[in-house]
Each structure stands twice: as C-alpha cells, then as structure tokens.
C-alpha positions as a Python dict, from the first residue, in 0.01 Angstrom:
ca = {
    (1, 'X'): (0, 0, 0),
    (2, 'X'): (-186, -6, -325),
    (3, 'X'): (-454, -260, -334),
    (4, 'X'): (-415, -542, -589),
    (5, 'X'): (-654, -833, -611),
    (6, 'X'): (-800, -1065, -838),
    (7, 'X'): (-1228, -1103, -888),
    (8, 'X'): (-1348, -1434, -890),
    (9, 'X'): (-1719, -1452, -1062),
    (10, 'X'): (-1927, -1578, -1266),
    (11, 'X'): (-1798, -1940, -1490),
    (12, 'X'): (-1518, -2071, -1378),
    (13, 'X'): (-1318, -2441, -1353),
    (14, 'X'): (-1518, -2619, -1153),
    (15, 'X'): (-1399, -2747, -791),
    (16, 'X'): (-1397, -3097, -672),
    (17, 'X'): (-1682, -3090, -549),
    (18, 'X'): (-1895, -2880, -766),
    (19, 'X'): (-2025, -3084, -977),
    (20, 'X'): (-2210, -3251, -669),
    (21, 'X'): (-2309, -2946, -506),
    (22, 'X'): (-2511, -2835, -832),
    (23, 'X'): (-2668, -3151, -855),
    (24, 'X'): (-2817, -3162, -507),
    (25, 'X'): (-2933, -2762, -537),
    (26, 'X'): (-3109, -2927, -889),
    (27, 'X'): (-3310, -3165, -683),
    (28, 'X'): (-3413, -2924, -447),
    (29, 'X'): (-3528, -2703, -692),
    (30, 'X'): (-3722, -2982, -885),
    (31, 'X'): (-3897, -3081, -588),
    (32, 'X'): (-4006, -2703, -468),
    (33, 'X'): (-4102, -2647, -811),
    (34, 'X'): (-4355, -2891, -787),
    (35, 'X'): (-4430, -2808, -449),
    (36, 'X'): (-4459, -2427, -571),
    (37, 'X'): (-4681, -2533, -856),
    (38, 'X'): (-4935, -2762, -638),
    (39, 'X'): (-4974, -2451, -417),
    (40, 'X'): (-5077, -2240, -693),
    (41, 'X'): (-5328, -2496, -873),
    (42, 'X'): (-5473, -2540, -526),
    (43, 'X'): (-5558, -2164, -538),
    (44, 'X'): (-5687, -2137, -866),
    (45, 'X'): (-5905, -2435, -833),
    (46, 'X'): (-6012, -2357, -469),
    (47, 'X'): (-6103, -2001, -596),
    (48, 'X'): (-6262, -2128, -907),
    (49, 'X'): (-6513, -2304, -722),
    (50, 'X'): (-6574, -2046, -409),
    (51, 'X'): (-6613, -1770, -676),
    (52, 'X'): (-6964, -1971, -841),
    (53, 'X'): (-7092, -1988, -495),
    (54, 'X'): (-7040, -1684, -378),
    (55, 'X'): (-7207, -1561, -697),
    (56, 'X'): (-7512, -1726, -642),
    (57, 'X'): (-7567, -1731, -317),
    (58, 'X'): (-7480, -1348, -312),
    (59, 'X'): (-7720, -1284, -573),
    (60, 'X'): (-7985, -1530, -466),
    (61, 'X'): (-7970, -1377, -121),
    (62, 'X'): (-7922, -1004, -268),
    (63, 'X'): (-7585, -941, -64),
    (64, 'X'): (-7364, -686, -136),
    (65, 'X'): (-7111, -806, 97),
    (66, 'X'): (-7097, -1207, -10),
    (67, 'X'): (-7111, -1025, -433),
    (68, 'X'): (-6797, -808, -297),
    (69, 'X'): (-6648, -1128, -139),
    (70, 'X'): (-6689, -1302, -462),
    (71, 'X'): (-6574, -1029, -717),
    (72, 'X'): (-6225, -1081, -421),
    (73, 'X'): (-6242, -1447, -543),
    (74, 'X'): (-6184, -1341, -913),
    (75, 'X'): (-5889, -1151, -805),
    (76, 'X'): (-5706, -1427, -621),
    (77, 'X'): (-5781, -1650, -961),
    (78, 'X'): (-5625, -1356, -1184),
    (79, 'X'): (-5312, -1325, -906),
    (80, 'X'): (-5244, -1711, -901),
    (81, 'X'): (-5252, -1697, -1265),
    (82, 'X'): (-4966, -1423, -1246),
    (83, 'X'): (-4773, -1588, -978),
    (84, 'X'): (-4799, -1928, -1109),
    (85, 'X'): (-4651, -1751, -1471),
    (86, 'X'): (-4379, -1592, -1259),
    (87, 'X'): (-4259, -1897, -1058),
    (88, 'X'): (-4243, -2103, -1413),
    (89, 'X'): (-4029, -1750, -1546),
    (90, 'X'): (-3772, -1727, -1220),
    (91, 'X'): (-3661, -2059, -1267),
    (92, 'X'): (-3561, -2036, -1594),
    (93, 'X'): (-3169, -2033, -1609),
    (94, 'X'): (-2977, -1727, -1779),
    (95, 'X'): (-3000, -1726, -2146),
    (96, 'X'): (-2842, -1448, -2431),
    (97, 'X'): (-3091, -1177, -2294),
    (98, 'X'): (-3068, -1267, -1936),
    (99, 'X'): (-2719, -1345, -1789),
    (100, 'X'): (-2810, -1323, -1464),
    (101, 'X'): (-3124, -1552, -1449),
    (102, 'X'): (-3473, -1392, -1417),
    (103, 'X'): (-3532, -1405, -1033),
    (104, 'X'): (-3697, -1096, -1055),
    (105, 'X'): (-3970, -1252, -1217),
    (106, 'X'): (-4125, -1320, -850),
    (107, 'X'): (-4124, -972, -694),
    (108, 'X'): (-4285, -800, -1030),
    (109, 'X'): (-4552, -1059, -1028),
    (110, 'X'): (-4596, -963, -637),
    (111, 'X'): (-4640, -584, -757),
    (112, 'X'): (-4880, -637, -1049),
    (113, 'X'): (-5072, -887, -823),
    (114, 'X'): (-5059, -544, -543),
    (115, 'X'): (-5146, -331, -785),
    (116, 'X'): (-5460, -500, -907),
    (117, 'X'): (-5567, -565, -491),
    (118, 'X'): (-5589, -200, -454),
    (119, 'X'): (-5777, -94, -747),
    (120, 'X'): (-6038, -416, -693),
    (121, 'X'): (-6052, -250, -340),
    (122, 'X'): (-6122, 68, -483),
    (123, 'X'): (-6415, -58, -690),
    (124, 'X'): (-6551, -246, -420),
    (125, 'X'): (-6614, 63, -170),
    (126, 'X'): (-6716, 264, -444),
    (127, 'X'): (-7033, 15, -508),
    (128, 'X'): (-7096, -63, -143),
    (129, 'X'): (-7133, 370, -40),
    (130, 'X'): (-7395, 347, -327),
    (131, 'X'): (-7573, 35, -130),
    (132, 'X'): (-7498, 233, 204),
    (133, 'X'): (-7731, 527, 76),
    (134, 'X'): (-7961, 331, -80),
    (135, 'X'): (-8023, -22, 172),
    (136, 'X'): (-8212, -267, 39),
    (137, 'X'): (-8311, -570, 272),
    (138, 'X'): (-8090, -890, 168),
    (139, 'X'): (-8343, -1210, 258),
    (140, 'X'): (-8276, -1356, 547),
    (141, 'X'): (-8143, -1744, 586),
    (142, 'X'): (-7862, -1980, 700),
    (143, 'X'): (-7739, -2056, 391),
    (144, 'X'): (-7483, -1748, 342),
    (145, 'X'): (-7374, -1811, 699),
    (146, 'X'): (-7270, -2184, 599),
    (147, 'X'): (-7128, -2057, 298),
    (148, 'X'): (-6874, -1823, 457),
    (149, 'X'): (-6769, -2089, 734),
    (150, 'X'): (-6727, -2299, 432),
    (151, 'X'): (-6481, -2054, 256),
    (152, 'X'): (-6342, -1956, 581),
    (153, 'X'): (-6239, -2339, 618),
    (154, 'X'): (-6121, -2378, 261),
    (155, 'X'): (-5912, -2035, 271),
    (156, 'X'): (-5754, -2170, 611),
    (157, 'X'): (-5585, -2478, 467),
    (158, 'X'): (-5492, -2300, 150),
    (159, 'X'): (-5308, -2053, 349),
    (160, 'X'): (-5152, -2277, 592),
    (161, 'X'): (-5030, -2521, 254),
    (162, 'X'): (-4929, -2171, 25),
    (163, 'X'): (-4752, -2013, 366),
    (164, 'X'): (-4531, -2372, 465),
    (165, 'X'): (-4383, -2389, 77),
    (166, 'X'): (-4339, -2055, 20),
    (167, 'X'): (-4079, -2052, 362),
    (168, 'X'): (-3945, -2381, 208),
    (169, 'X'): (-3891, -2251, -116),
    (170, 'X'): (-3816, -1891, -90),
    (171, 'X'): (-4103, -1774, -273),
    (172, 'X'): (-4173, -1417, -200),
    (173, 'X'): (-4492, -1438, -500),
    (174, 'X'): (-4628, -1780, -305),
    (175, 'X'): (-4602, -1630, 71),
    (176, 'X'): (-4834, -1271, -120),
    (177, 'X'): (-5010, -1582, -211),
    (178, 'X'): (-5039, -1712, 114),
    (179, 'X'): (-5108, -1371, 298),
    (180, 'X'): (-5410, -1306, 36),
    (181, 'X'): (-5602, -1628, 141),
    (182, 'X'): (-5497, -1513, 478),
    (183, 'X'): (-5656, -1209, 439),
    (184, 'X'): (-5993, -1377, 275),
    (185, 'X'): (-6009, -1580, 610),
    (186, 'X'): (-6069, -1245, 801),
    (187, 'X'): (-6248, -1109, 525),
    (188, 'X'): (-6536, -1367, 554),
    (189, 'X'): (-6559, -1347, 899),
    (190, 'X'): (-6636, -934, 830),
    (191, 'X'): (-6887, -1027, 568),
    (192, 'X'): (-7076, -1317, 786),
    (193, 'X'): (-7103, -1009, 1103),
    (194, 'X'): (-7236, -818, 798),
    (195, 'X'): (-7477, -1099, 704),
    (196, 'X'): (-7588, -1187, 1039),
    (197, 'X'): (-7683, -834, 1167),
    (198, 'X'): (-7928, -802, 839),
    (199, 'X'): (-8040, -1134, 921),
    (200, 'X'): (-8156, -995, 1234),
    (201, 'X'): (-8286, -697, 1069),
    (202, 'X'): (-7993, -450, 1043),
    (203, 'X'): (-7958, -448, 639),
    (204, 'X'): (-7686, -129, 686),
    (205, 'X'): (-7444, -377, 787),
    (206, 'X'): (-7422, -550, 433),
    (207, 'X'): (-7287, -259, 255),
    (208, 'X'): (-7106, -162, 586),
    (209, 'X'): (-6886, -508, 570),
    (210, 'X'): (-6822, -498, 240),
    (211, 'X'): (-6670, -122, 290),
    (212, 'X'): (-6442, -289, 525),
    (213, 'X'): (-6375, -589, 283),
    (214, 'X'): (-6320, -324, 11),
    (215, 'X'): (-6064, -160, 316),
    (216, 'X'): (-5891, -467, 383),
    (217, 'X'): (-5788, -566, 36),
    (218, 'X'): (-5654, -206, -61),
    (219, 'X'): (-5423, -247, 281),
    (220, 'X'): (-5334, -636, 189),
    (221, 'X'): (-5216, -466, -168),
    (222, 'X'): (-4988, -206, -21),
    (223, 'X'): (-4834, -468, 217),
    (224, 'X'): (-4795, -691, -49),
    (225, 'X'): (-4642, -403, -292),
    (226, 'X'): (-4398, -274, 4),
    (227, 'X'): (-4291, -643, 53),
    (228, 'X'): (-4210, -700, -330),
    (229, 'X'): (-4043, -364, -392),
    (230, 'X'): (-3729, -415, -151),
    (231, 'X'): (-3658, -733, -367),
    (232, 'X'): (-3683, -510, -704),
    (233, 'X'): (-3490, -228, -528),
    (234, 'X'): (-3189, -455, -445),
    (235, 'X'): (-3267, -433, -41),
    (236, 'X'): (-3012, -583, 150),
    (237, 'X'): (-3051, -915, 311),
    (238, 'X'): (-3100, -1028, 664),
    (239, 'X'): (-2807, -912, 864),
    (240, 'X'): (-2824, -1341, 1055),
    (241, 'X'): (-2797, -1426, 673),
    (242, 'X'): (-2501, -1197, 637),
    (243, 'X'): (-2310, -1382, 969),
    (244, 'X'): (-2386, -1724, 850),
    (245, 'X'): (-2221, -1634, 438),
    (246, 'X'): (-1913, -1484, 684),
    (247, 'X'): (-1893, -1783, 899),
    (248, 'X'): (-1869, -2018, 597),
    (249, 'X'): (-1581, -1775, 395),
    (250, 'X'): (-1356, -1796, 739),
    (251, 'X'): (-1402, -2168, 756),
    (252, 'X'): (-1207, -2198, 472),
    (253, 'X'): (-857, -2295, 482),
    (254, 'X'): (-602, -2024, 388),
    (255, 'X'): (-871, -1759, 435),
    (256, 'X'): (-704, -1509, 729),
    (257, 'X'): (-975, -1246, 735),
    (258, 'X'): (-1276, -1095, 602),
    (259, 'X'): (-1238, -732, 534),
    (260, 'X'): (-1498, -591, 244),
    (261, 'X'): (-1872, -785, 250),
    (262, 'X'): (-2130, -650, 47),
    (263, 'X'): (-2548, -825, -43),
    (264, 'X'): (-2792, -747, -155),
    (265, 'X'): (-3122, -908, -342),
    (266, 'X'): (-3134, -991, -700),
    (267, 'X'): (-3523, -1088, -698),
    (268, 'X'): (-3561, -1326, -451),
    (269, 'X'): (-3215, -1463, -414),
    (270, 'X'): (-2893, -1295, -258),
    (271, 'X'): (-2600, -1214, -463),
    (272, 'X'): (-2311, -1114, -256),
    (273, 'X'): (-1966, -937, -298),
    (274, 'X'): (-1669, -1071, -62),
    (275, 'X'): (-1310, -950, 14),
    (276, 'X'): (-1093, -1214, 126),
    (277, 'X'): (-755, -1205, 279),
    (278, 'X'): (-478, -1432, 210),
    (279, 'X'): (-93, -1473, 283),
    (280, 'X'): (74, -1203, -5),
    (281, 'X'): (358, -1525, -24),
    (282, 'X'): (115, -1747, -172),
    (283, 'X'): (123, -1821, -528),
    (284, 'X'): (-136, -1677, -773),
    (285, 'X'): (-270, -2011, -832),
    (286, 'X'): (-337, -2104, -424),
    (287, 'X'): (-491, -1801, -400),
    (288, 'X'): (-710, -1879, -674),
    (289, 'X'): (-815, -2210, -587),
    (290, 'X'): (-932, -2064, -220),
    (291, 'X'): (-1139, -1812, -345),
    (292, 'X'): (-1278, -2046, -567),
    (293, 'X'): (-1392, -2283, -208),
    (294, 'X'): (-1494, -1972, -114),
    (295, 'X'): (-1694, -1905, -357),
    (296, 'X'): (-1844, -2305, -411),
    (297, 'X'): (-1938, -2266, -36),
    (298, 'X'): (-2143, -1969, -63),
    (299, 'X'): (-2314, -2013, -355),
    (300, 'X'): (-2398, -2379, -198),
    (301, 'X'): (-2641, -2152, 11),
    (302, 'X'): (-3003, -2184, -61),
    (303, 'X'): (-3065, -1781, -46),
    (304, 'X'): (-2707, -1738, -207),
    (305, 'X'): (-2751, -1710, -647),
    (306, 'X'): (-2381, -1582, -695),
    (307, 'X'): (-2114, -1523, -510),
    (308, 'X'): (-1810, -1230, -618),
    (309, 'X'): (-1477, -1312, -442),
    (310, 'X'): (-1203, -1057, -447),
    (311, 'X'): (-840, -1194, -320),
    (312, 'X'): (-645, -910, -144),
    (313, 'X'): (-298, -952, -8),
    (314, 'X'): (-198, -960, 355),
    (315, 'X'): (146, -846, 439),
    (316, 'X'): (362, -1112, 550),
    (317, 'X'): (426, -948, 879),
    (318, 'X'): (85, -1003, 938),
    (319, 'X'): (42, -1302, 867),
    (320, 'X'): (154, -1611, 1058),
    (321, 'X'): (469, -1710, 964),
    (322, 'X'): (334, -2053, 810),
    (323, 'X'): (-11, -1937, 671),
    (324, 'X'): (163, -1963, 323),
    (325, 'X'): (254, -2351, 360),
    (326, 'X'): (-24, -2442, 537),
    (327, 'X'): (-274, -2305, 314),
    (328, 'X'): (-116, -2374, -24),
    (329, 'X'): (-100, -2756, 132),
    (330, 'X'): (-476, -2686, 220),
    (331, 'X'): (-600, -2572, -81),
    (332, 'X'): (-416, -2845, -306),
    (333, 'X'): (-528, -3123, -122),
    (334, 'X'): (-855, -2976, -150),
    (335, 'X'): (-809, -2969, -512),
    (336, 'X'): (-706, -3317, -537),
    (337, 'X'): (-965, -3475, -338),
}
C-alpha cells in the first residue's frame, strides 16, 4: 500500500515530562562545562610553565631535542586555546544563523589543532637534519634529565584528568587534548634517551630524538585529523549506540515495530531518523502523542541532539486485535500524568 506517515521533529508541545527531562540534561551540561573548561586551563597553564623551562634549560644546555620539545609546548598552548574557544562555541544553543546548534564547533577545532601538529612536526625535523649534519656537543648534566621526568610527571596527570572528562562529557576536542599530552609523555621519554646518550658522549642522539619527536607529532596530527573528520563527515554512530536508541523506541507503549532507523553525527552528538509502527485504527492524535514519547525518550540520551520520528501505519490484520485500545489508553494516560 502507499506509505503515509506523519514526521515528528524539531519544536513541538511539550510532553509531561519534558520539561524535567531538559532540566536535568541542563545540569549535566553546566557541570561538564566546567569540568571541560578546568581541563583546558590546566593545559594552558601546565604548558605555560613547561614551555619557559624547556627554553632555558634547552638553550642553557644547547639541546636540540629539549628546544624541539619546547617549541611542542607552544603548540599544545595554541591547541588548548582553540579547543577551549570551540567547547565555549558547541554549547551555544541554535540561534537565526544556526538552527541546528553549533556542535561542529568541536571536530573543526580538532582539525585546525591536526593541522597545525603536522606542520610544527614538519619544522621540527627540518631543523634537527641540519643539527644531524652538523653535531655540536650539548654540555653534559642532570639537570635536563630532571627536567623531562618533571614534564613527564606533569603531562601524566594532565592526560589522565583531560582523558576521564572528555569520556564524561563527550568531548571529541578534550580527548585530541588528552591524546596530545599523551603523546608528550612518550615524547620526553625519546628526548631524555636522546639526552642521556650525549651525556655519555654520543651528541648524534640529540638531533636523532628530536627527528623522532618531530615524527611523532606529525603521526599524533593525522590521528587526531582522521578522528575529527568522521564527526564533520556525518559518520555513523556506534552500532551498541544504535541497539540501545532501538531498545528505548520499542519500550514505548503503542509502538509495534521498528522498521526504518537511520544516525548519524552532527559534530559530536547523534541525530537520528526513526520509523515507527503503530495500529492504522488509532486516531491521528494517539499516534501523535507516541511518537512524541518516542521522541522525548531518545533525545533524553546523552549522545542523542535530535531525534526525527516518522509514524507509519500497520494494517489491522497485523496488528493485535487490541493494540488500538490499549495503546490509545497508554498514550493518554501518559499524557495526563
């Protein structure tokens, strides 16, 4: 038969319990906000100060490796700066020029903040095959040594406090966050092998760890850019994900099947497209007030922005023969309570 159905999306007359739903996703978002913000400051600060001693012990010590490892420093402060503009941007609500929110905000500032790894990457190698040709004999001491388990320690907890809110929040700019001081753990333990074979009178191995610092960060970019770009290209979600927005549409009273299900990402959050079934008896305004529990129970998913519900008819043959009374009884008590 030809389909008929009606799309519920987008405003509509709230449901009983709406009103309380919204308010509870409100709260959560205050508090990962603020979580989201401490996690950046932490970076910018921590960076902030590794960065001057990097510098001068680099320089004091004439290491190529600890001055790469510190130019690395400047681009985590310039990449918190982005993300911490781009976590402030995504939760903005819609507005005239934005209907649909600006959730994309995250992934672009993931792909600038790639972008700018690899070409920081790029620069460092270039300097360090100079160095390689050319060696010069960094003085020898403890103090660089200290220094890098110092920022090794520092990067650790950063990454450990970035990496926890991120999966609490959904962030995927935090968690390229997180991964960068990740990366910045391993990277110091290249540059102290570095510094401790030209301590012990090997000075090719400066310019030969900072090659593989300069390495590392161009690979951290691409990961980082590959990550972000599903979320611009509208990737679809996990397929658990998926199960658990199906499991929640069938719970619903007067909902007798599932037969159209489409996701995918809208920035970091999930916007999905559902069919519903429902007895072709029931009255226009029962259906409508299912979909519309459909819909409240989705969109009461953290990962879940929006949620499209299409109403399609179910012959009455194949439906059981008192779907229409129960569910019209379901749905209006719903509606009253």
């Amino acid at each position: 038969m030809a389909r008929n159905y009606t799309e519920f999306g987008g405003p509509m007359a709230p449901f009983p319990f709406a009103g309380s739903m919204h308010t509870l996703r409100g709260m959560r978002k205050g508090g990962n906000d603020r979580a989201e913000r401490l996690a950046i400051w932490m970076g910018i600060i921590g960076n902030a100060v590794l960065f001057v001693g990097k510098v001068f012990i680099g320089i004091t010590f004439n290491s190529i490796a600890i001055i790469s490892d510190s130019i690395n420093s400047v681009t985590d402060i310039v990449a918190s700066t982005i993300v911490f503009i781009s976590i402030r941007s995504s939760h903005r609500g819609p507005d005239a020029g934005h209907p649909f929110g600006h959730k994309r905000a995250q992934p672009i500032a993931g792909l600038v903040v790639a972008i700018f790894t690899g070409i920081v990457g790029f620069e460092i190698i270039t300097q360090s095959v100079g160095r390689l040709f050319n060696a010069t004999q960094i003085q020898k001491g403890i103090l660089p040594i200290l220094l890098l388990v110092f920022v090794m320690a520092v990067k650790l907890a950063m990454y450990l406090f970035a990496r926890r809110t991120s999966r609490r929040t959904g962030s995927t700019a935090l968690m390229a966050s997180a991964m960068d001081h990740r990366n910045d753990v391993l990277i110091s333990m290249a540059v102290i092998i570095g510094v401790g074979a030209s301590n012990l009178g090997y000075p090719v191995f400066d310019p030969l760890a900072a090659i593989a610092v300069g390495l590392w960060i161009i690979w951290a970019g691409f990961r980082i850019g590959r990550d972000n770009i599903k979320y611009l290209m509208g990737a679809a979600p996990p397929g658990d994900l998926v199960d658990r927005i199906k499991e929640r549409a069938r719970a619903v009273p007067g909902v007798l099947g599932l037969n159209e299900v489409s996701a995918h990402y809208v920035g970091t959050s999930v916007e999905i497209e559902l069919h519903i079934d429902v007895d072709s008896r029931m009255s226009v305004t029962d259906a409508h007030l299912i979909a519309t529990k459909v819909r409240n129970e989705i969109q009461g998913m953290e990962e879940v922005s929006r949620a499209f519900i299409h109403v399609d008819p179910m012959e009455a043959s194949s439906a059981l023969p008192s779907a229409a009374g129960s569910s019209a009884s379901a749905a209006r008590s719903g509606q009253r309570g």
